[in-house]
C-alpha positions in Angstrom: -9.6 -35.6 25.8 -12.4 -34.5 23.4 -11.5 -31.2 24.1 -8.0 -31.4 24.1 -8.8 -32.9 20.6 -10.4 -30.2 19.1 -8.1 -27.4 20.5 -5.3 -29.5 18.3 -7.2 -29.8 15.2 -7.7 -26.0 15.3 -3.6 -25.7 16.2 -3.3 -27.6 13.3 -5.2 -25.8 11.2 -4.0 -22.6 11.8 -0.1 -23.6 11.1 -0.9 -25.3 8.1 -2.4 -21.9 6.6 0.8 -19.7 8.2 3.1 -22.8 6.9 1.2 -22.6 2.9 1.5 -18.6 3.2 5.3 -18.8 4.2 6.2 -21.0 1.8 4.5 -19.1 -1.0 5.8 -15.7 -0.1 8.9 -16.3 1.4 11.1 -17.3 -1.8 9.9 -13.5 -2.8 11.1 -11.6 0.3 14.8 -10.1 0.1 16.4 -8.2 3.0 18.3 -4.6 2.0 21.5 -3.3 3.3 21.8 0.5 2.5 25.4 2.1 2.2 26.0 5.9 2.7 29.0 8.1 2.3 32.4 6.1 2.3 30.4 2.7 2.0 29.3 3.5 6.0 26.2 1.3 7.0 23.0 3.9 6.5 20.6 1.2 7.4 18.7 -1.7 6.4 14.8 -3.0 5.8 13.4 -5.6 3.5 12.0 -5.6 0.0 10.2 -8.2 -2.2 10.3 -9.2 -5.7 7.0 -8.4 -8.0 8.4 -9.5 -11.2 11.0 -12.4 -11.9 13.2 -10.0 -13.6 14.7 -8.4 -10.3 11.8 -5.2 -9.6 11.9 -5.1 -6.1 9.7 -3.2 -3.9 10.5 -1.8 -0.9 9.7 1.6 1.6 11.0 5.1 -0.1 12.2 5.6 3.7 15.0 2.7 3.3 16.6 4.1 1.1 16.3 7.7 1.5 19.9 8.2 2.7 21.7 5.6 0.7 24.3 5.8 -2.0 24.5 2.0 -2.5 22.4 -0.9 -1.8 22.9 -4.6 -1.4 20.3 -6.9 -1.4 20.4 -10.5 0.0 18.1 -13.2 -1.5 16.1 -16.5 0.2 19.0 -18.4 -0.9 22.0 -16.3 1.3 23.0 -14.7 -1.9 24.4 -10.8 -2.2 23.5 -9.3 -5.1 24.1 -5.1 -6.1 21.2 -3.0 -7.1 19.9 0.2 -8.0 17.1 2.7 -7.2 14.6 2.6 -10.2 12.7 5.1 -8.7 10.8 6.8 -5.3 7.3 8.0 -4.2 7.9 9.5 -0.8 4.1 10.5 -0.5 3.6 6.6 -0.7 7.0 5.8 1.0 7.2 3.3 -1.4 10.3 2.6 -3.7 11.7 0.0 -6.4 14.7 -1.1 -6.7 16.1 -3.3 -9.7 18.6 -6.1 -8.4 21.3 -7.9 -10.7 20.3 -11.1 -10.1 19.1 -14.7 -12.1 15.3 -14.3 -12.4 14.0 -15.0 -9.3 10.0 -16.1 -7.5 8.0 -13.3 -7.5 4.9 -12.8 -5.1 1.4 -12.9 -5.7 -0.6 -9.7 -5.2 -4.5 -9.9 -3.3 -7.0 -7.5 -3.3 -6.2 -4.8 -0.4 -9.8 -3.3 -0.1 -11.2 -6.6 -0.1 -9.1 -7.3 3.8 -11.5 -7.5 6.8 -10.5 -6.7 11.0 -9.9 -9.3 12.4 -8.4 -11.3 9.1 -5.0 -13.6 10.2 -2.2 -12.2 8.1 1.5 -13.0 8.2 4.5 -10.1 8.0 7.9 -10.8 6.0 10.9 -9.3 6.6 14.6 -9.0 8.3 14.0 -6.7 11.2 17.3 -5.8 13.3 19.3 -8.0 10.7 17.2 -11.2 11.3 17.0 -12.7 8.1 13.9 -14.4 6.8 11.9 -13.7 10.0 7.8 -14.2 10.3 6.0 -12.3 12.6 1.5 -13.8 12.8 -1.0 -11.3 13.5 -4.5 -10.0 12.3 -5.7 -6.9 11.0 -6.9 -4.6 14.0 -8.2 -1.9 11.6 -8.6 -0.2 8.4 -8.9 2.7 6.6 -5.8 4.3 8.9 -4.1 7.9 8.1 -0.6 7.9 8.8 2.2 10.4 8.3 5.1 8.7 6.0 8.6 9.7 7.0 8.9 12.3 4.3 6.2 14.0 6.3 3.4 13.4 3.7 0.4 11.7 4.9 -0.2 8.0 3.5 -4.0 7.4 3.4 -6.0 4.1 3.6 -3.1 2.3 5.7 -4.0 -1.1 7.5 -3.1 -1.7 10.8 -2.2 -5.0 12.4 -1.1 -6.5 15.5 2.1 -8.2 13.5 5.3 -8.1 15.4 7.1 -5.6 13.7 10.5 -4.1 14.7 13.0 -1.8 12.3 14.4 -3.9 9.4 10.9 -5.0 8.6 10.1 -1.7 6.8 9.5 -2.8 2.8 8.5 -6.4 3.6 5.0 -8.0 2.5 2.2 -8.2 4.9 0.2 -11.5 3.2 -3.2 -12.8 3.6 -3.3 -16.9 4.5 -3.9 -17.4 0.4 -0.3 -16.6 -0.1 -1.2 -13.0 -1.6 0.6 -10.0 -0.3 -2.0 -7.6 0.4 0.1 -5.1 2.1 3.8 -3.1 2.4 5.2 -2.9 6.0 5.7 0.2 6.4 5.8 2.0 9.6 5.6 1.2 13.4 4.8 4.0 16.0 7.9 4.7 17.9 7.4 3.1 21.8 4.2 1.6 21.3 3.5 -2.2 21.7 1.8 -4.3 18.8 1.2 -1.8 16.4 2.4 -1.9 13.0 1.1 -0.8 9.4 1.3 -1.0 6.1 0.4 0.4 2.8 -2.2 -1.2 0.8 -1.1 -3.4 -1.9 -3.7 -2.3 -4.1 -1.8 1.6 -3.9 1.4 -0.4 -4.0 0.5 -1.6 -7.1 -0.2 1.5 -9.0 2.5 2.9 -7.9 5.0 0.0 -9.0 3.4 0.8 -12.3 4.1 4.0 -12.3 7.5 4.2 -11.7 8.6 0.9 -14.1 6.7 3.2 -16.6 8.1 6.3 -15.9 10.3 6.6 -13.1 7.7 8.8 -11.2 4.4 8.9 -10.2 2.6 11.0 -12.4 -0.1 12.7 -10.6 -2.9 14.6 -11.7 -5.3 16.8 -9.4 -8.6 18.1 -8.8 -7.6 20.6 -6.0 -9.5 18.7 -3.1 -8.5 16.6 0.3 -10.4 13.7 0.5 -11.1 10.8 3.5 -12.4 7.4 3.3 -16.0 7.4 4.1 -18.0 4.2 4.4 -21.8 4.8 3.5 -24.8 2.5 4.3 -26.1 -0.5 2.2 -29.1 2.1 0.7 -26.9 4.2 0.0 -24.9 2.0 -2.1 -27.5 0.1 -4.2 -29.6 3.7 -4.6 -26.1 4.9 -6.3 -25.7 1.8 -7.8 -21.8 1.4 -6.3 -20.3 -1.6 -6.6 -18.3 -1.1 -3.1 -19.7 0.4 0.2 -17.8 3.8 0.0 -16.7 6.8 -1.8 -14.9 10.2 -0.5 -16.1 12.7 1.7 -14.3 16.5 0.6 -12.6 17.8 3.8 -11.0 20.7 1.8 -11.1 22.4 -1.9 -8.1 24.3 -3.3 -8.9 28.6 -3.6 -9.1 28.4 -7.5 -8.3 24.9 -8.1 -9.8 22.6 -10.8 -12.6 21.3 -8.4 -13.7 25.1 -7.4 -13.6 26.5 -10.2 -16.4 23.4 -11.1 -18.6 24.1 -8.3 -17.3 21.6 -5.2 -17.7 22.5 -1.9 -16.0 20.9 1.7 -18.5 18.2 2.6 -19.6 16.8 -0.7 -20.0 13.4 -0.9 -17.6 12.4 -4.0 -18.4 9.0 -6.0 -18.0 9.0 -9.1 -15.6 10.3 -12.0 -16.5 9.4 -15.5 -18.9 6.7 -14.7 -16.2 5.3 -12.5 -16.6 4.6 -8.9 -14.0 6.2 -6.7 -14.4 4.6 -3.2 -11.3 6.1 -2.0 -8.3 8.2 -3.1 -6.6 5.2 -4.6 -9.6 5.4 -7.3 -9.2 9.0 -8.1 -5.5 8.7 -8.2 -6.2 5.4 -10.9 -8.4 7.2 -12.9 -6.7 10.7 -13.2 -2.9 9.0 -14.0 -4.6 7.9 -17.2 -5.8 10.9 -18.3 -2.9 12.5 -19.4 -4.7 15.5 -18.0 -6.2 16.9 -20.6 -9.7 14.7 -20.7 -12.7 17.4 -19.2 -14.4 14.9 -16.8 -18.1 14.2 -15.5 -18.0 14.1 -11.6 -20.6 13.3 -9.4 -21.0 14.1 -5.9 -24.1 13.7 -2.9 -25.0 17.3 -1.7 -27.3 17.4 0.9 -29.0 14.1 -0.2 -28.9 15.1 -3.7 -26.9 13.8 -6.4 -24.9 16.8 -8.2 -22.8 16.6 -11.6 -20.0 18.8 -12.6 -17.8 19.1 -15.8 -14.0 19.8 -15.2 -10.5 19.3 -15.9 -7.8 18.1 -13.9 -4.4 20.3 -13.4 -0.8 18.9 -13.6 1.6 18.9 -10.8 
């Protein structure tokens, strides 16, 4: 009986916190019915709401081949909408729907997310409005290839149901704080889905309600996610446990011309920390590209400082 007591209380606990999180994120979540040529069905996937005023994010992938787009609310209702704007190297888009102003969702912190954390999925996979699919996260720090064939860095990876139609949804932490963007599943495999950090997500909702693009600024290297030790750390003073380890450095490119070689340890770009490529990408999109910047890199042990100046795409 005690027993039997306990495993209830836990039961109990953990449906409360998926019951709280769906009923904070759910009023948010929107399903999307893409139109091609002659109005023909292209596909579907799901979207949510960061701002009352009908921005909706979504995956660049959904609606890749549309021509129109129809989005259904919480409440049943079809409303039109428009593309705002793409980033297929994110496959990440927003959409503005013609709608009254509607709940929009609260946004965690992406880097702070631990394996082996319970999050919920959101979305309408195969048609199935308003479905919830409970997981955790099974790792982090992933590399996956978006549709458009770019490679989306720093993607988590959980064991939430996800089927197609889900694409564009939130992935939310048990606060009620989307920390993710459904994204991707891998074609034939079993409990394996992923999405794009929230925190990139984010930035990239910024940039395209500011601009219509991503503007992007570059350095000329390719960068990975590389988690250092404690020392390391608090003898750099960093305030998170990683920074970027150059795999490759563009013939001629802004970074060679400054001195950067494949292997550097990359960590800091005028005096801020960039623990992963989400940093740099932060810090170079407000430099217009035409600051000179103070780098600093571990070579070899050794802490190293360079002067350069980003390049434009």
């Amino acid at each position: 009986m005690g027993d039997a007591g306990v495993g209830g209380d836990l039961l109990d606990a953990f449906s409360e916190a998926v019951v709280a999180t769906v009923e904070a994120i759910a009023p948010s979540v929107a399903a999307v019915a893409v139109t091609g040529d002659g109005g023909k069905p292209a596909g579907s996937g799901s979207g949510f709401f960061l701002t009352p005023d009908g921005f909706l994010l979504t995956n660049a992938h959904v609606i890749a081949s549309g021509k129109g787009f129809a989005v259904t609310l919480a409440d049943g209702s079809e409303h039109p909408s428009s593309v705002v704007g793409a980033d297929p190297r994110t496959d990440l888009a927003v959409l503005h729907v013609e709608a009254p102003p509607q709940a929009a969702a609260r946004l965690g912190d992406s880097d702070a997310l631990r394996v082996g954390q319970l999050v919920v999925a959101f979305g309408s996979p195969l048609g199935l409005d308003n479905t919830v699919s409970v997981g955790i996260v099974s790792s982090l720090g992933r590399s996956l290839r978006a549709p458009s064939g770019y490679l989306v860095e720093r993607v988590i990876q959980s064991d939430t149901a996800l089927n197609p139609g889900n694409s564009g949804g939130p992935l939310a932490d048990t606060r009620g704080r989307v920390v993710g963007v459904n994204s991707a599943m891998i074609e034939r495999a079993q409990g394996l889905g992923f999405a794009v950090p929230i925190n990139t997500a984010a930035f990239v909702f910024g940039e395209i309600l500011a601009h219509g693009r991503v503007r992007r600024y570059f350095l000329g290297i390719k960068g990975k996610y590389r988690p250092i030790p404690r020392k390391i750390q608090h003898g750099l003073r960093l305030d998170r446990p990683s920074l970027i380890e150059i795999v490759e450095v563009t013939a001629d490119g802004p970074a060679a011309r400054a001195g950067f070689r494949t292997g550097d340890l990359f960590y800091s770009l005028n005096d801020e920390q960039v623990a992963s490529m989400d940093d740099l990408n932060r810090i170079l999109s407000r430099s217009g590209g035409k600051e000179e910047f103070e780098a600093k890199v571990l070579r070899g042990g050794n802490a190293e400082t360079f002067r350069l100046k980003p390049g434009k795409d």
